[in-house]
Phi, psi and omega in degrees: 000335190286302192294350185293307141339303182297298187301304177319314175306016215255133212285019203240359184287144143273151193314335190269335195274332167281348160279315164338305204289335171283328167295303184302310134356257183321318192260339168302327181303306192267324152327322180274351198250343181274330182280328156265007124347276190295326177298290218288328184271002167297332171313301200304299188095026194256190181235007176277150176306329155088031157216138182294159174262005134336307223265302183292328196252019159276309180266160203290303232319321174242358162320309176306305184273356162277334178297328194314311178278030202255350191288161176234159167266358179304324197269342181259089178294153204217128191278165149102000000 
């Protein structure tokens, strides 16, 4: 996830490639959080969601690169 991070930084995107990427982020991020939903409460045998809410705002997993993609490179020349 970290390097998904990197890519998003990368000052050569364009506005439209960076939303691609954002968009795409936001739905792997809510994938990962519904499939261990579901992994817990199969777990549980219960019908409560079986993950806390504690549990969603600890994990990290696509937060960094989607924030990543919110940065802009305009205020930074960039040789070349």
């Amino acid at each position: 996830v970290t390097l998904w991070r990197l890519g998003a930084l990368n000052p050569k995107l364009s506005p439209s490639q960076r939303q691609d990427m954002l968009i795409k982020f936001r739905e792997w991020h809510i994938s990962t959080i519904e499939k261990v939903r579901k992994a817990r409460s199969n777990n549980n045998g219960t019908s409560s969601s079986g993950v806390k809410k504690g549990d969603v705002e600890i994990f990290p997993g696509f937060k960094p690169a989607i924030e990543a993609c919110s940065l802009t490179w305009e205020d930074y020349t960039i040789p070349g």
